[in-house]
C-alpha positions as CSV (number, residue, x, y, z in Angstrom):
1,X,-73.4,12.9,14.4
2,X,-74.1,16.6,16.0
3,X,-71.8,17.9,17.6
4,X,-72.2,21.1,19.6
5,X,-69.0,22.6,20.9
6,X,-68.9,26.0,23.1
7,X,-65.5,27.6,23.9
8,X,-66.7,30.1,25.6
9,X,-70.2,29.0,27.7
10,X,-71.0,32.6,29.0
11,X,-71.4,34.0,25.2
12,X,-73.9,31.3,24.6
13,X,-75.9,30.5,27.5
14,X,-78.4,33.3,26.8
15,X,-79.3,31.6,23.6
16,X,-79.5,28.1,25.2
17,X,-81.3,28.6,27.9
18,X,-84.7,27.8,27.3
19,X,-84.3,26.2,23.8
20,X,-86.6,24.7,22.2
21,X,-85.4,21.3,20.2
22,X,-88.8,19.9,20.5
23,X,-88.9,16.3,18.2
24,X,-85.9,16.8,16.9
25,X,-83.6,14.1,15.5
26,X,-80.4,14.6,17.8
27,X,-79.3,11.2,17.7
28,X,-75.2,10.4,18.9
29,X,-75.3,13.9,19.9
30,X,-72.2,14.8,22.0
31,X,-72.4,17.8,23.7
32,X,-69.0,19.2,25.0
33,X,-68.1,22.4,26.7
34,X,-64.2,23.0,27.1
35,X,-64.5,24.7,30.2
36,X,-66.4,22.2,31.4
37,X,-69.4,24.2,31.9
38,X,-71.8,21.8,30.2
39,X,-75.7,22.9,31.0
40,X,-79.0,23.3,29.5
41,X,-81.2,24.8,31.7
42,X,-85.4,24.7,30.8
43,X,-84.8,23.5,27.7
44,X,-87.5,21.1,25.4
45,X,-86.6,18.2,24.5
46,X,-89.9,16.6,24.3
47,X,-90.1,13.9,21.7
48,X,-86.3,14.3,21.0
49,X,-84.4,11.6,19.5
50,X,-81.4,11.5,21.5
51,X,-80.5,8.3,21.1
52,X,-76.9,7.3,22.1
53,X,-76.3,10.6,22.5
54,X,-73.7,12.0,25.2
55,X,-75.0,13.9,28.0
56,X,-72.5,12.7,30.6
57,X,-71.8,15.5,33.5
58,X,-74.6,17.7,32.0
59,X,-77.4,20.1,33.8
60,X,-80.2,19.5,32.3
61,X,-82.1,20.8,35.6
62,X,-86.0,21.5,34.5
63,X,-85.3,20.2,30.8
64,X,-88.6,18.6,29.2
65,X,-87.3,15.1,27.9
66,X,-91.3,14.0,27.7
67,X,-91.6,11.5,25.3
68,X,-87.9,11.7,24.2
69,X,-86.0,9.0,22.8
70,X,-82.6,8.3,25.2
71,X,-81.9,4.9,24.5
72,X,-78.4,4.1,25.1
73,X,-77.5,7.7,25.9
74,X,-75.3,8.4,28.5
75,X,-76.2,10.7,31.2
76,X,-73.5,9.8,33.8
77,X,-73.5,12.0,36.6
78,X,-76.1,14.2,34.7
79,X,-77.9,16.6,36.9
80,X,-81.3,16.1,35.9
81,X,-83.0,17.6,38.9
82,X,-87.1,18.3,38.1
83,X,-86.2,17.4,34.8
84,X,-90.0,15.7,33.1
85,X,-88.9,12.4,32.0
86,X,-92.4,11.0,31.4
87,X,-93.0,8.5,28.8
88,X,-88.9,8.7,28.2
89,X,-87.6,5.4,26.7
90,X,-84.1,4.9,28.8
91,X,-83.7,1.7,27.3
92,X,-79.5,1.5,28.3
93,X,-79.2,4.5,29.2
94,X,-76.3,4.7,31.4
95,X,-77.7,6.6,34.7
96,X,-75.0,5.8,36.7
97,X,-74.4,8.7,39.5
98,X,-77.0,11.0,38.4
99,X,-79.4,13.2,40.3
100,X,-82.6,12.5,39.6
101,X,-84.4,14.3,42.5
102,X,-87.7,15.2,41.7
103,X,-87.6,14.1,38.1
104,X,-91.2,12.9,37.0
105,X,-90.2,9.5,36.1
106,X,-94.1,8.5,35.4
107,X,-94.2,5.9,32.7
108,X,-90.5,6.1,32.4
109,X,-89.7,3.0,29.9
110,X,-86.5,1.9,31.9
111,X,-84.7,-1.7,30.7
112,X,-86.7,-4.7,31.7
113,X,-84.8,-8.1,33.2
């Protein structure tokens, strides 16, 4: 499991903020900040593997989650306003309460009934 855990947001944010963790494997990642200030702002993600990872009450407003793997993560309440979430397999994801407002959702593999 990877576990990233920031005591103190405003020292790291610079070197967040437009990451690039493009394809990599961040599966069950839980990503905790104790003052609650949990964001990543224009970050890649593309082809991620963020499988069951934890994202819950995250900004992840403009990340690039193209092709990324989030089955079974759980982005409850995640603000994942103009995020690009095409081709994204959400397979379980929980997406319960989250903004998705003008996400690209195009080919978007959500669970099929």
């Amino acid at each position: 499991m990877v576990e990233i855990n920031i005591d103190n947001w405003e020292e790291y944010a610079p070197n967040l903020k437009g990451a690039n963790f493009a394809g990599e494997d961040l599966r069950d990642l839980r990503w905790i900040a104790i003052d609650g200030n949990n964001k990543m702002i224009n970050v890649n993600l593309s082809g991620a593997n963020l499988e069951g990872a934890n994202l819950s009450m995250t900004w992840l407003k403009n990340v690039n989650l193209e092709g990324a793997n989030l089955k079974g993560a759980n982005l409850k309440g995640a603000n994942l306003e103009g995020a690009n979430l095409k081709g994204a397999n959400l397979k379980g994801a929980n997406l319960h309460l989250s903004n998705l407002e003008g996400a690209n959702l195009e080919n978007t593999i959500l669970e099929s009934n």
